[in-house]
C-alpha positions as YAML, in Angstrom:
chain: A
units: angstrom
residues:
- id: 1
  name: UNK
  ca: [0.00, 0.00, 0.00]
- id: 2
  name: UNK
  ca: [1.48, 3.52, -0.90]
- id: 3
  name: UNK
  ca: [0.80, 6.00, 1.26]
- id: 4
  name: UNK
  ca: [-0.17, 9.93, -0.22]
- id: 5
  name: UNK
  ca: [3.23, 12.24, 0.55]
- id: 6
  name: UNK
  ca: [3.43, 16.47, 0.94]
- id: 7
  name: UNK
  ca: [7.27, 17.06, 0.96]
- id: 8
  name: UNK
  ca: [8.77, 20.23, 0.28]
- id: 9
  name: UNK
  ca: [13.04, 19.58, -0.95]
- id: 10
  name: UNK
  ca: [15.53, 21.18, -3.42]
- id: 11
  name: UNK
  ca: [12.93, 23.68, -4.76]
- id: 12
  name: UNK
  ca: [10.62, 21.14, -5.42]
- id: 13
  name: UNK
  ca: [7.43, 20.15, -4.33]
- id: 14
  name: UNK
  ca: [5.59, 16.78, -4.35]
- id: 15
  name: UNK
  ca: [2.71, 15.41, -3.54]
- id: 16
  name: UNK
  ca: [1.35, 12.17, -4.67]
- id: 17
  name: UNK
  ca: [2.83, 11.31, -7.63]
- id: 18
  name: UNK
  ca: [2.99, 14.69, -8.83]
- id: 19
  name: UNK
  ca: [5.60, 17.34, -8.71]
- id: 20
  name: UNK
  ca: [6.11, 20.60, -8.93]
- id: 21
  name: UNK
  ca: [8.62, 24.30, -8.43]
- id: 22
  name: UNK
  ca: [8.20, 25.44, -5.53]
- id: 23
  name: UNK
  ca: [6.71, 29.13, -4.75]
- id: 24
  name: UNK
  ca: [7.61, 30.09, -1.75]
- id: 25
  name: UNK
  ca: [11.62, 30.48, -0.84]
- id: 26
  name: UNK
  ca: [11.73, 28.73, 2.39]
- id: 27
  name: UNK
  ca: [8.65, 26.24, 1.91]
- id: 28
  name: UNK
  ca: [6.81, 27.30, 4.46]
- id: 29
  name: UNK
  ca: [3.01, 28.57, 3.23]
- id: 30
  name: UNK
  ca: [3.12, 26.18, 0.02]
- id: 31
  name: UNK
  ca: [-0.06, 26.48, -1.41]
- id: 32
  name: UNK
  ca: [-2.23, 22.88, -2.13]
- id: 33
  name: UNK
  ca: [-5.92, 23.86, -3.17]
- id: 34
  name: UNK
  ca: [-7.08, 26.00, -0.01]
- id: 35
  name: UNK
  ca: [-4.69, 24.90, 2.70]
- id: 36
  name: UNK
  ca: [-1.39, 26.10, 3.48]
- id: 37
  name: UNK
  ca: [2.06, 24.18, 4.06]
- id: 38
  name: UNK
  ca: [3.71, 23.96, 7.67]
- id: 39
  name: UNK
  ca: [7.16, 22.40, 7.42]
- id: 40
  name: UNK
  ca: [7.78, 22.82, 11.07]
- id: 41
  name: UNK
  ca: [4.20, 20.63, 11.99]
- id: 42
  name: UNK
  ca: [4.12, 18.68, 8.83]
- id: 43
  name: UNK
  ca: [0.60, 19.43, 7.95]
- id: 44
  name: UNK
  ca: [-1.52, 22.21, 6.89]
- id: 45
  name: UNK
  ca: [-3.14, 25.03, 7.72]
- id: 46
  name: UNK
  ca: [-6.36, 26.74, 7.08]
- id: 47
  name: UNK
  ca: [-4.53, 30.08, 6.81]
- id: 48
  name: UNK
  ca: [-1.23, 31.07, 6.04]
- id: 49
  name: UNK
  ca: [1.99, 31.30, 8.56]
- id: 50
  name: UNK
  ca: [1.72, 34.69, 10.01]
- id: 51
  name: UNK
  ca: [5.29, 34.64, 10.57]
- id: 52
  name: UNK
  ca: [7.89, 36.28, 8.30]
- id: 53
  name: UNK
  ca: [10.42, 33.33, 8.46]
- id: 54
  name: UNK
  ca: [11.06, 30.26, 10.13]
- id: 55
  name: UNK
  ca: [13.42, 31.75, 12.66]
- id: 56
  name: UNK
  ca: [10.90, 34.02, 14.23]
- id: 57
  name: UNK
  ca: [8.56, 31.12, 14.37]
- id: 58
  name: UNK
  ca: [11.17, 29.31, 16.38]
- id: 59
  name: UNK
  ca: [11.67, 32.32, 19.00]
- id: 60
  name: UNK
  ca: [7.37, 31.87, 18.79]
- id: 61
  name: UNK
  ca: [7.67, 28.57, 19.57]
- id: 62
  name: UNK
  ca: [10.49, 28.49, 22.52]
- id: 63
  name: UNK
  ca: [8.58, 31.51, 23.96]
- id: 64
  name: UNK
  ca: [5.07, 29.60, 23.92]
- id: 65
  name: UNK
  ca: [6.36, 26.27, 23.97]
- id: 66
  name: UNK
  ca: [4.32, 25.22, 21.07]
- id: 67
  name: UNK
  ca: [2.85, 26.60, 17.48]
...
């Protein structure tokens, strides 16, 4: 059984069996239909990141202790 795959590497995206470039520099906020990708949960969101990188979504993180 093959399981269904989101990864974000080397500038591209895949999903499936499908591939494509990926928009956004650091991968975080990847579009798929209306959802949004998190690299740091591995899964999506219903909105986009509101952070401006992944560093200040690390200093959100160790201040809150979680996302």
């Amino acid at each position: 059984m093959k399981l269904w795959k989101f990864t974000v590497e080397n500038d591209v995206v895949q999903y499936g069996d499908r591939e494509r470039r990926q928009l956004t520099p650091t991968g975080c906020n990847e579009p798929f239909r209306d959802r949004y990708w998190c690299p740091k949960l591995q899964w999506f969101r219903k909105e986009s990141c509101p952070f401006i990188n992944q560093r200040e979504c690390a200093n959100y993180q160790d201040m809150c202790g979680s996302l």
